[in-house]
DRENNU-595456 format. One line per 5 residues: their letters; for each residue x, y, z of C-alpha. Coordinates in pm, whole numbers, padded with zeros to 5 digits. Each point is the difference from the previous one (the first is absolute). Layout:
! DRENNU-595456
A = X/Y/Z  ...
This chain:
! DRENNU-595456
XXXXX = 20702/16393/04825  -00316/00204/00010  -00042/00194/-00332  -00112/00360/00000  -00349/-00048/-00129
XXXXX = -00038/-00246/00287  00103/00264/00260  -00242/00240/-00145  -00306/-00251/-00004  00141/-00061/00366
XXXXX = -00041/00388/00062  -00325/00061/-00115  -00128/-00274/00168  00095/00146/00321  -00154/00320/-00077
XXXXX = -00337/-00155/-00099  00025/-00189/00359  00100/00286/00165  -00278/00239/-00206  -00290/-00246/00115
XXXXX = 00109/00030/00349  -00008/00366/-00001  -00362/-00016/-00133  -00119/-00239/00236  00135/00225/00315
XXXXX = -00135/00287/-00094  -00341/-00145/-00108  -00257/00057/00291  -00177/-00250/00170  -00342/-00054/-00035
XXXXX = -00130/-00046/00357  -00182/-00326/00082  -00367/-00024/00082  -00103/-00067/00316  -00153/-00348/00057
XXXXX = -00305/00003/00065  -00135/-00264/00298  -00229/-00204/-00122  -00286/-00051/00266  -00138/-00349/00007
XXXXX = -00393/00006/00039  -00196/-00215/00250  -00370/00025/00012  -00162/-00098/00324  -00346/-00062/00082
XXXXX = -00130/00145/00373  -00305/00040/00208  -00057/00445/00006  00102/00013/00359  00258/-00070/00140
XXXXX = 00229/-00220/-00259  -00087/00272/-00276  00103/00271/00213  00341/-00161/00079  00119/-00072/-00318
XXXXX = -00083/00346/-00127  00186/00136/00270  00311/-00229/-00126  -00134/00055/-00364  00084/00412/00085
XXXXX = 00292/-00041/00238  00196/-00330/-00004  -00022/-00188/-00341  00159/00226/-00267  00295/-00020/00257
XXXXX = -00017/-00376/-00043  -00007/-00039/-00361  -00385/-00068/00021  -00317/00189/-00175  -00323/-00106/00203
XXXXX = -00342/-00049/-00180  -00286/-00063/00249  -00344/-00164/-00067  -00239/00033/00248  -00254/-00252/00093
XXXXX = -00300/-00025/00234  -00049/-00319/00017  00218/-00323/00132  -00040/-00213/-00304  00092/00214/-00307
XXXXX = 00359/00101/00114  00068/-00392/00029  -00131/-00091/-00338  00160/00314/-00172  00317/-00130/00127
XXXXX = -00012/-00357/-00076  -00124/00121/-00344  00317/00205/-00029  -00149/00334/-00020  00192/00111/00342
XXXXX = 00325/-00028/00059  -00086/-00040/00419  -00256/00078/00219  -00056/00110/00306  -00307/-00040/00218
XXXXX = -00066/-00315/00156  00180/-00212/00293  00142/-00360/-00018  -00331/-00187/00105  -00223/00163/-00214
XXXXX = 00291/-00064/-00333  00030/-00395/00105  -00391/-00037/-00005  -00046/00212/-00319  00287/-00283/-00172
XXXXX = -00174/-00263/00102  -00357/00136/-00142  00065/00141/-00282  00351/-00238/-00111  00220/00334/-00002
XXXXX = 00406/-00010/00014  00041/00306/00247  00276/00037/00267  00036/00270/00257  00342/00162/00010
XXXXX = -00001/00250/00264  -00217/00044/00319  -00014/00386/00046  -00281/00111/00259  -00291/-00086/00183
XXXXX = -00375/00159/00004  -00119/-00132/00319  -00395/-00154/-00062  -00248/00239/00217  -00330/-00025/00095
XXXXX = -00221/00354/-00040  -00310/00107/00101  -00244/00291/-00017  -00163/-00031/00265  00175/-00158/00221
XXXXX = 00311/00109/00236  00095/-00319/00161  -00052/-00348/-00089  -00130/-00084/00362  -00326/00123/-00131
XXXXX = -00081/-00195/-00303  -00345/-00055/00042  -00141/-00343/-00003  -00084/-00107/-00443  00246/00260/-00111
XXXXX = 00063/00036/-00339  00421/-00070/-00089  00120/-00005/-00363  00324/-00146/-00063  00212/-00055/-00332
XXXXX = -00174/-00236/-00222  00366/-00164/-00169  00154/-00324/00207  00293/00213/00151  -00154/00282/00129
XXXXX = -00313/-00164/00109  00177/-00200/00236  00274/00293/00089  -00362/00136/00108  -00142/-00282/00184
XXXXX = 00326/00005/00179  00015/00354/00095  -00383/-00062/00147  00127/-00250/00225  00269/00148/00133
XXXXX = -00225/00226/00129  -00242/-00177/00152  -00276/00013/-00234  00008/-00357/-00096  00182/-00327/00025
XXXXX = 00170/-00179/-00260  00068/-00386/-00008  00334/-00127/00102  00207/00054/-00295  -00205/00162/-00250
XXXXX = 00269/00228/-00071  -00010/00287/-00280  -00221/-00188/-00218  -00230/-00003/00254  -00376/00038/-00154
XXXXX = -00336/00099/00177  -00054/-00395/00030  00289/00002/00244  -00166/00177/00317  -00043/-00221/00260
XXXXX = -00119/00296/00214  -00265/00339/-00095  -00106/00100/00342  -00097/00323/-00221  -00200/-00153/-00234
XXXXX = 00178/00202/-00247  -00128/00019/-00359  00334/-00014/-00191  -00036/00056/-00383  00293/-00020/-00248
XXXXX = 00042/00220/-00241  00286/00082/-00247  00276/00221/00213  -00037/00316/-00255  -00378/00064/00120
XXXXX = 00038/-00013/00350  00055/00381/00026  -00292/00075/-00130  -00256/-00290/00180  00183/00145/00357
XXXXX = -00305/00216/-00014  -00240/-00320/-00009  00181/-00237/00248  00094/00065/00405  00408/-00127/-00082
XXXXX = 00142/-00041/-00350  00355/-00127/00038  00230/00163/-00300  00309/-00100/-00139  00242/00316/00064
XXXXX = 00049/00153/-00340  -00395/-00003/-00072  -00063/00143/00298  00257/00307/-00057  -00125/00031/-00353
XXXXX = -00344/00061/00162  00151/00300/00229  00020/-00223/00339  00358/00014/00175  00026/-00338/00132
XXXXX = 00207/00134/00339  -00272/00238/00082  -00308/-00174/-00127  -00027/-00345/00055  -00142/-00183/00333
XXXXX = 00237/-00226/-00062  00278/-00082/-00153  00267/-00350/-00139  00326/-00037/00227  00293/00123/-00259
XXXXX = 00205/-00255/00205  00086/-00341/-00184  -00296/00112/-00279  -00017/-00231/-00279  -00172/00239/-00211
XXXXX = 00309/00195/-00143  -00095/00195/-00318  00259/-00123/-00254  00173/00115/-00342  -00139/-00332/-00221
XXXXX = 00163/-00105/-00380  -00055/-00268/-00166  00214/-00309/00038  00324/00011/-00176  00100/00370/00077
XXXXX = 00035/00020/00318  00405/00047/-00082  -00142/00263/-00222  00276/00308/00027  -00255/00263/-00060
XXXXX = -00219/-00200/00263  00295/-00032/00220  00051/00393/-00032  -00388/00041/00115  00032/-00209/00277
XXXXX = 00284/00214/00174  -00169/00295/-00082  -00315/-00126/00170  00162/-00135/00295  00239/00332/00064
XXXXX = 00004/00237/00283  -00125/00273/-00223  -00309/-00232/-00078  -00022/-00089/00384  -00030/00345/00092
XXXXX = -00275/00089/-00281  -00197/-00232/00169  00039/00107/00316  -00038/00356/-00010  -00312/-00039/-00280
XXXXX = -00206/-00283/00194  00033/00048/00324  00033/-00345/00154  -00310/-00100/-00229  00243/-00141/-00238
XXXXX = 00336/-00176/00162  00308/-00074/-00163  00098/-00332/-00020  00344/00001/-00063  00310/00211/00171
X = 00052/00097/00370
């Protein structure tokens, strides 16, 4: 049997239940914060023209969307960008193709890997004075890229147009010690690929890798005598990291922002066939 003191402890018991409940209810709610995103930073090394240009375009259009806040370095060289990322001071970088990355391992005993292939800047050869390359005079005076890669991109490009023959199978690491054939007698003088804008002015040909010769105000469609096939080109400028994060998800996140039709059509519109896409229909 349940005495009355019990049934009044009982009582107010319910009341003080009943009284916090009230107070809770009728106690506003403090509104939540909104959460932030949290952007995750990549920094990128890149020759000025083009690679620089297209990652500031996704740096100012695509990447916030993507989780991603881009940080570019640029370079104007072909050496620095590789050593800054094998150092770890770059997150990626992106100004070189495949050949020129699997020489520059070997040489210098670097871990890189390329992750992406995103566009090609067809080799050219210029002149100013010249309009056609049927009249290169006898002992011209050709400069060519002075690195492994390029030199032999260059020697190539030469020979497919006649200018001089290569030995069987020299391939693109061709070197001046390869031509079998210099019905020309051309003079050709390596020097390092940045220069060659400028010594166009002391040569008859220079041939120029595409993004120096756009950074020196030539439009590769328009400008050059001639010009690499973009069909089956091994020289592909790629997105490079170093070994072990190439499952990376902020690289990952680059990668399809590089390689999207938004990208694709920056390129196209900007360059005007003097940079190609290398990815996409």
């Amino acid at each position: 049997m349940i005495t009355k003191s019990v049934r009044t402890l009982i009582v107010v018991l319910i009341l003080v239940v009943i009284s916090a409940f009230a107070l809770t209810a009728c106690t506003p709610k403090v509104a939540e914060a909104p959460t932030e995103t949290v952007l995750v930073k990549l920094k990128i090394g890149a020759s000025p023209v083009p690679h620089a240009e297209i990652l500031a375009y996704i740096r100012d259009n695509l990447a916030a969307a993507a989780g991603l806040e881009i940080e570019i370095v640029e370079f104007t060289d072909y050496v620095q960008p590789n050593l800054a990322l094998n150092d770890g001071q770059l997150d990626a970088n992106f100004f070189q193709h495949l050949p020129y990355l699997v020489d520059f391992n070997a040489e210098r005993s670097t871990d890189l890997v390329s992750v992406a292939g995103i566009h090609i800047e067809p080799l050219g050869i210029y002149s100013k004075t010249l309009t056609d390359l049927k009249d290169v005079p006898d002992g011209a005076v050709v400069i060519i890229p002075n690195d492994a890669t390029n030199g032999g991109r260059a020697l190539n490009l030469l020979a497919a147009n006649g200018l001089i023959v290569l030995k069987e199978g020299a391939g693109y690491k061709a070197t001046v010690l390869d031509i079998e054939f210099n019905s020309k007698h051309l003079k050709i003088t390596e020097l390092e690929a940045a220069q060659l804008v400028r010594a166009l002015d002391d040569a008859s040909l220079a041939v120029i890798n595409g993004n120096y010769a756009l950074e020196g105000g030539l439009v590769p469609a328009k400008d050059a005598l001639a010009l690499e096939r973009a069909e089956d080109n091994p020289y592909v400028n790629i997105l490079a990291v170093k070994s072990g994060r190439e499952q990376d998800p902020a690289i990952l996140k680059l990668i399809t922002l590089l390689t999207s039709p938004e990208v694709k059509a920056f390129i196209e519109e900007k360059y005007s066939g003097s940079v190609l896409p290398a990815f996409g229909n």
